[in-house]
Structures are given as structure tokens and as C-alpha cells.
C-alpha positions in Angstrom: 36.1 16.4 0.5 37.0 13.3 2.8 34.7 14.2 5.6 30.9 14.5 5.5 28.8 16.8 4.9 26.9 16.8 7.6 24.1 20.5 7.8 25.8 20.1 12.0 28.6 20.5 14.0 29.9 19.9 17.4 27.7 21.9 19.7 24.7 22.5 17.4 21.5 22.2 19.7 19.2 19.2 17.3 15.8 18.0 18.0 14.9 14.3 17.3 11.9 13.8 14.7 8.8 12.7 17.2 7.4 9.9 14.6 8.6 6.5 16.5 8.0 4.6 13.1 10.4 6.9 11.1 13.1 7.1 13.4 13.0 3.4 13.8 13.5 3.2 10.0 16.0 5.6 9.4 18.3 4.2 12.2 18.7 0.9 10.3 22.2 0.8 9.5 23.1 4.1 11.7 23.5 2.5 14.9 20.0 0.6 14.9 16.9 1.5 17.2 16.7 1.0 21.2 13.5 0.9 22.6 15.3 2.9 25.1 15.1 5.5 22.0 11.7 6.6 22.9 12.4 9.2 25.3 14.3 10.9 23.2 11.8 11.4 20.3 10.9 15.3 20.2 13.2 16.1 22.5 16.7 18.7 21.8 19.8 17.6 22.4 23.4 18.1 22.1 25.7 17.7 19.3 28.8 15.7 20.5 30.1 14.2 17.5 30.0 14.6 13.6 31.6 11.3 12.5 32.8 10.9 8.7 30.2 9.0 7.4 27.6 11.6 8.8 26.4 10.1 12.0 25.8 11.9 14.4 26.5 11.3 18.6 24.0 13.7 20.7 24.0 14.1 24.5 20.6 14.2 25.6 21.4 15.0 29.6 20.8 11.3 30.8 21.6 9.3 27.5 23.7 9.9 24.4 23.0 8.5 21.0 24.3 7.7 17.6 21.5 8.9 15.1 20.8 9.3 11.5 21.2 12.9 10.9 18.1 12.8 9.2 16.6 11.9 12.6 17.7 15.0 13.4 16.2 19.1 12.5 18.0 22.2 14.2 16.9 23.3 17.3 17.0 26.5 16.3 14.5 26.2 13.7 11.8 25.0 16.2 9.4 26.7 17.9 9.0 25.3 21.5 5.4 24.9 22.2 4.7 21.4 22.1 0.8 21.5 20.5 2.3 23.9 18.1 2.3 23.0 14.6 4.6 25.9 13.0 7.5 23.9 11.4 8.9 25.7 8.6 8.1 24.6 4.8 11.2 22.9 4.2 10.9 20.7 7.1 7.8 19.8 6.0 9.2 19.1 2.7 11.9 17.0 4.1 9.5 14.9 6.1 7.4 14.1 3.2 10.5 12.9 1.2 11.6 10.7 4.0 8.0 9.5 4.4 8.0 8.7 0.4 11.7 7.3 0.8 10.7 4.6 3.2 6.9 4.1 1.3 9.4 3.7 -2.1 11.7 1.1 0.1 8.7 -0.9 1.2 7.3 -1.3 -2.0 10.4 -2.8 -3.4 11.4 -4.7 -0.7 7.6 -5.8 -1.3 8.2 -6.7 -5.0 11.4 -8.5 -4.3 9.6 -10.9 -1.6 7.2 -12.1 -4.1 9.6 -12.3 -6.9 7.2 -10.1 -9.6 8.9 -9.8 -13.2 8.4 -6.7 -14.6 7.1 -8.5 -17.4 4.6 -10.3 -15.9 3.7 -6.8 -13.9 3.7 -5.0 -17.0 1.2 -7.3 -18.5 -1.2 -7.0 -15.4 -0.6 -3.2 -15.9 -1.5 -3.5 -19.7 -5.2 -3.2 -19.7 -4.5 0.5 -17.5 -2.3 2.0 -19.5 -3.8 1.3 -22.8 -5.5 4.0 -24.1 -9.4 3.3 -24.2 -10.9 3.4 -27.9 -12.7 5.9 -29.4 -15.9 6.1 -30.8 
């Protein structure tokens, strides 16, 4: 119950997401980004390490990496044609979650920087939500 659960294990075979601009935003806080990063977008790798928070350190032949696990899918649930579009549903489920995680993160961190009340948004909001007359 103390360690992670992590879906890997030491010597699982992981590929890294390709999307520069999500991996960049999901490494914040899990080792940060390295432009040095790059070359390892789409490409598989080696599970070294699981550590207790969920990290994971993958060898990647020339370069080894500390990555969000959600960085990460299972090799072995890829197809290896690189054109090929055939990611299973729940990956695609996954990345849409992430991709509405980070939109969800943006907007707040948004809201926070200009200091909105939620009074003074639900009054803006007012005239939208009120339900038009009848006649």
C-alpha cells in the first residue's frame, strides 16, 4: 500500500507520447523537461526503475530519463508503423483526459492571474444562463 501503483514494472518495454507540448507539461514536477527530451518523443524504451511516488527511469540506448508515467503507454500495445494511426480506444481516451487536464489547468491558472471573483463571473455569466422569456 506504501509503494505506487504504477500500470509498469522493471523491464516493461514503454513508448513516450510523441506530442512535445504534452510531455513538456506533464514533466513539471516529475523531473522537469530537457530539450534534450525531444529525441525521445515516440520512441520505446526500457523500464529501469519504478520509484515510490510513480516515476518512472527508462533507458533509451543513448539516454536514460525520469518521466511522468503518464508520458509513458506500453509498448506492447503499439503497433510499429510510424504513419499508422491504430492506437487502441483507451489510449485514445487517456490522451483526451490529459489533453482536458492540462486545458482545465490553464484555465484556472488563467482565472487566478486576473484575480476574477466568482461573483463578479457569475454576474457576467448571468444574462446566459437565464432562461429567455416566453411569449
Amino acid at each position: 500500500m506504501g509503494a505506487s501503483s504504477s500500470k509498469f514494472n522493471s523491464g516493461d518495454t514503454v513508448m513516450v507520447r510523441n506530442d512535445k507540448s504534452t510531455v513538456q507539461e506533464l514533466q513539471k514536477g516529475h523531473g522537469g523537461w530537457n530539450d534534450d527530451m525531444e529525441a525521445i518523443l515516440g520512441k520505446q524504451g526500457t523500464v529501469k526503475i519504478v520509484l515510490p511516488g510513480g516515476d518512472i527511469y527508462a533507458d533509451f540506448g543513448e539516454s536514460s530519463w525520469r518521466l511522468n508515467p503518464l508520458c509513458l503507454t506500453s509498448a506492447g500495445s503499439q503497433r510499429s508503423g510510424a504513419g499508422e494511426r491504430k492506437g487502441s480506444s483507451s489510449d485514445e481516451r487517456e490522451d483526451m483526459l490529459i489533453r482536458l487536464l492540462l486545458a482545465a489547468a490553464a484555465a484556472a491558472a488563467a482565472a487566478r492571474s486576473s484575480r476574477m471573483s466568482i461573483s463578479s463571473l457569475s454576474s457576467e455569466l448571468d444574462p446566459f444562463l437565464s432562461p429567455a422569456p416566453l411569449r
